[in-house]
C-alpha positions in Angstrom: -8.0 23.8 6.0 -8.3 20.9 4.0 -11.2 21.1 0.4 -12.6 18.7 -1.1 -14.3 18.7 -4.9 -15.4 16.0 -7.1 -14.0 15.4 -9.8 -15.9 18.0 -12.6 -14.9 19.1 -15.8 -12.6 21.6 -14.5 -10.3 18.4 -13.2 -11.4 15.5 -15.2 -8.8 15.7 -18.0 -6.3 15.8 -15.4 -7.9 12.9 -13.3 -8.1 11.0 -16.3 -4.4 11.3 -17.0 -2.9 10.6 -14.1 -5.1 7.7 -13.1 -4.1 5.8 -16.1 -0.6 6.2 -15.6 -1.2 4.6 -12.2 -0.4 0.7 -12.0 -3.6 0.6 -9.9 -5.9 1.6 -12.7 -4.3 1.3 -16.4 -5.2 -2.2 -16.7 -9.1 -1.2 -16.4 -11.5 -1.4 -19.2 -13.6 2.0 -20.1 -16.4 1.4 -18.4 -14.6 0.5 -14.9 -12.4 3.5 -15.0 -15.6 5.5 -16.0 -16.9 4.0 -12.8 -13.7 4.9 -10.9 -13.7 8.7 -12.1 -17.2 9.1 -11.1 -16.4 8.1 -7.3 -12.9 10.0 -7.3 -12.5 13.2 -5.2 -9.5 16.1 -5.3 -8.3 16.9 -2.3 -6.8 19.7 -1.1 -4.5 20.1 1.8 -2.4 23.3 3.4 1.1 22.1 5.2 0.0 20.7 8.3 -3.5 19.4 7.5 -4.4 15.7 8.3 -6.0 13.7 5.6 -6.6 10.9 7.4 -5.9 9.6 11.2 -4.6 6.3 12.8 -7.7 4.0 13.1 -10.0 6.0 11.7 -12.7 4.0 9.2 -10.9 3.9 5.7 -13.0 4.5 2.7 -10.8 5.9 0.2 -7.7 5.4 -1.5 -5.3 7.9 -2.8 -2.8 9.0 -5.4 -1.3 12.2 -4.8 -1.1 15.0 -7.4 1.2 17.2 -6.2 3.1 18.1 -2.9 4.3 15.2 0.2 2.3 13.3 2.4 3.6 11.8 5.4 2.2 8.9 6.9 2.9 7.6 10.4 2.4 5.6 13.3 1.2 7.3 16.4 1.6 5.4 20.0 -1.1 6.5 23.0 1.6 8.8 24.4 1.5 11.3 21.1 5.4 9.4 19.8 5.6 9.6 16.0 7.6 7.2 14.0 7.4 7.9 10.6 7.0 5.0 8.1 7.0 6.6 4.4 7.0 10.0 2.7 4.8 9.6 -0.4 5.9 11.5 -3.3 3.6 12.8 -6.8 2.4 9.9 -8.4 2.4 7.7 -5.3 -0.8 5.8 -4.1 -1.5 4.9 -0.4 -3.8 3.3 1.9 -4.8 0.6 -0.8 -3.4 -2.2 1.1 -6.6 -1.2 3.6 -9.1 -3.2 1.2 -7.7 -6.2 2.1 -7.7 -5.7 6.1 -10.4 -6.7 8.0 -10.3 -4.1 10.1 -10.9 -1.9 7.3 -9.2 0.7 9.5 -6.3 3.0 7.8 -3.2 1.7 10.2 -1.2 5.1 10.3 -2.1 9.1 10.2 -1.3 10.7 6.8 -0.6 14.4 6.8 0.0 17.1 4.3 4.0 18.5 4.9 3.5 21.1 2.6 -0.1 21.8 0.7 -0.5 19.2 -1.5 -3.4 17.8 -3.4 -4.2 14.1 -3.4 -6.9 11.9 -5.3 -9.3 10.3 -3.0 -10.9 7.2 -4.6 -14.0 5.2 -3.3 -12.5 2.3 -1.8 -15.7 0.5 -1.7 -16.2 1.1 -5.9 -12.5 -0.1 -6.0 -13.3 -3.4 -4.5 -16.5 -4.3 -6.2 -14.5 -3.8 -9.4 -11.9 -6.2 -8.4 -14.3 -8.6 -7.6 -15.5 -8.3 -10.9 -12.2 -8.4 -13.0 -9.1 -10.7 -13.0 -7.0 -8.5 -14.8 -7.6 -5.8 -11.9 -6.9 -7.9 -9.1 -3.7 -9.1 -11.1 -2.5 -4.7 -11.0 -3.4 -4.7 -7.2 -1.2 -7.6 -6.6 1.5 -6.4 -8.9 1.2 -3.6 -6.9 1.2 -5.5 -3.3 4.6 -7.0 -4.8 6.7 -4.1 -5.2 5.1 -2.7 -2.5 6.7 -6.0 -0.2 9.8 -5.9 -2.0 10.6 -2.1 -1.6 9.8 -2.7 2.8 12.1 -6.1 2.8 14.9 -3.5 1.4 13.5 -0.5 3.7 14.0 -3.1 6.7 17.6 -4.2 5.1 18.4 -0.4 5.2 17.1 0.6 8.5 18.0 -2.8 10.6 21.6 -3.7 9.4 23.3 -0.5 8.0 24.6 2.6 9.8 23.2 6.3 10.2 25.6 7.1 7.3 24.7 4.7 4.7 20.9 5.6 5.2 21.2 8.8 4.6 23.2 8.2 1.8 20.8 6.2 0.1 18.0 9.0 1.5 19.8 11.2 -0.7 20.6 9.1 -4.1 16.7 8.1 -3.6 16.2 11.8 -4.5 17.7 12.1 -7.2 16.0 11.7 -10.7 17.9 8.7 -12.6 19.0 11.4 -15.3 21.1 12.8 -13.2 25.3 11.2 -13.2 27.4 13.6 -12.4 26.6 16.5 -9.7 23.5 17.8 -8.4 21.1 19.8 -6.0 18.2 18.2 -3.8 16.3 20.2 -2.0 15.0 18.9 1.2 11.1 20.2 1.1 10.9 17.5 4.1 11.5 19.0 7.7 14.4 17.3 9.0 13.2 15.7 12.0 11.1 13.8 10.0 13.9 13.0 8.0 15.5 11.8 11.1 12.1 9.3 12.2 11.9 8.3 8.4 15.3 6.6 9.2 15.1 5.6 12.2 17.8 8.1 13.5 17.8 10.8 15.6 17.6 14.3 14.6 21.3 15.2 16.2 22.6 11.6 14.2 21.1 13.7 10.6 23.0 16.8 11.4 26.7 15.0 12.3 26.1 12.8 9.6 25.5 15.8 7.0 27.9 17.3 8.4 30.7 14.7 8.1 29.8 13.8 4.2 30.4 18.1 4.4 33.6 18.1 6.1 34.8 15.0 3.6 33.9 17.0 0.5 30.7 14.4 -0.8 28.4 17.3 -0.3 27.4 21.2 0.8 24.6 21.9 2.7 23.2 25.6 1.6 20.0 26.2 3.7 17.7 23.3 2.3 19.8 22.6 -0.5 22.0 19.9 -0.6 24.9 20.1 -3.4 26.6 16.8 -4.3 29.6 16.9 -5.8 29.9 13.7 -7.4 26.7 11.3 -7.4 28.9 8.0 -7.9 31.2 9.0 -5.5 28.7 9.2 -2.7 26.8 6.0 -4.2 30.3 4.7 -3.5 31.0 5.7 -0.5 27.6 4.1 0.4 28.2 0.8 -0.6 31.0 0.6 1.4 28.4 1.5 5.2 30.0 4.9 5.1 33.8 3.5 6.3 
């Protein structure tokens, strides 16, 4: 059941925090992020719970606090393809302001409970009107955003099953890590599968080949690698 609580005392230290780290809002003066704040929302969601659907007025955009959000396309006959898996500290849905349609273009639901900031869209926009250097973090934003789906579409159109889940896997990782380490896959794996572009039967030989040849061991939802630049490696070269 998803809840929904402005953002009081109890969460505004919080809010404040991890707004300001966000790209979206640092570059705001006092009074604008006061203004933000004030039209900002927590929201809470059990695994399973939709935030938002496909086509459905948007008038909020979000940063999520804590736990995955899946966001999707859905076709008239109920087929999910599965565009991104937004991660703690992610934002979504922005890129709606600037549609005409004003309509959010996928369905965004909770894989496990997670809690997400929903800001006023329409407070967002009358404060970009208003300031240059705003509209200059939105399209900082907009950038990376464009470069990270040019690479996405690289990944998914011109490499093999085994070199994306390779770099599915190293995309895990925190950059501290060099030598070994353990993911755990909190993400079902047939959504895994539509997040590639894969089937669900290509995931499981593929996991189990990098097994058999010693890159990694799957324990339950753990995935051990053995040797991070030996997989990134083996990557590089389209999983030959």
């Amino acid at each position: 059941m998803i809840k929904a609580e402005r953002t009081g005392e109890k969460h505004s230290t919080d809010a404040r925090e991890r707004l300001r780290k966000c790209l979206l809002f640092s570059r705001l003066d006092e009074v604008a992020f006061e203004q933000i704040l004030s039209h900002t929302r927590l929201v809470t969601l059990e695994e399973n719970d939709m935030l938002f659907e496909q086509q459905q007025p948007a008038k909020e955009i979000f940063l999520l606090r804590s736990g995955r959000i899946k966001l999707a396309l859905v076709s008239p006959e109920g087929h999910e393809k599965v565009v991104d898996l937004i991660s703690p500290g992610g934002t979504f849905a922005e890129a709606v302001m600037f549609a005409g349609s004003h309509l959010y273009p996928v369905t965004a639901t909770a894989l496990v409970k997670s809690q997400v900031w929903g800001i006023n869209a329409a407070t967002y926009e009358g404060i970009l009107r208003q300031s240059t250097t705003a509209r200059f973090a939105v399209m900082a934003q907009m950038s990376r955003r464009l470069h990270w789906q040019i690479a996405e579409l690289d990944r998914l159109t011109l490499h093999n099953a085994a070199f994306r889940v390779v770099a599915y896997l190293l995309d895990q990782l925190p950059s501290t890590h060099l030598a070994s380490a353990v993911i755990r896959l909190d993400t079902p794996k047939h959504v895994i599968a539509s997040r590639l572009s894969i089937t669900p039967e290509t995931l499981s030989r593929t996991f189990s080949k990098l097994s058999r040849d010693g890159f990694l061991t799957i324990e339950d939802n753990n995935v051990r690698i053995h040797d991070i630049e030996k997989l990134r490696t083996y990557g590089r070269s389209g999983g030959l």
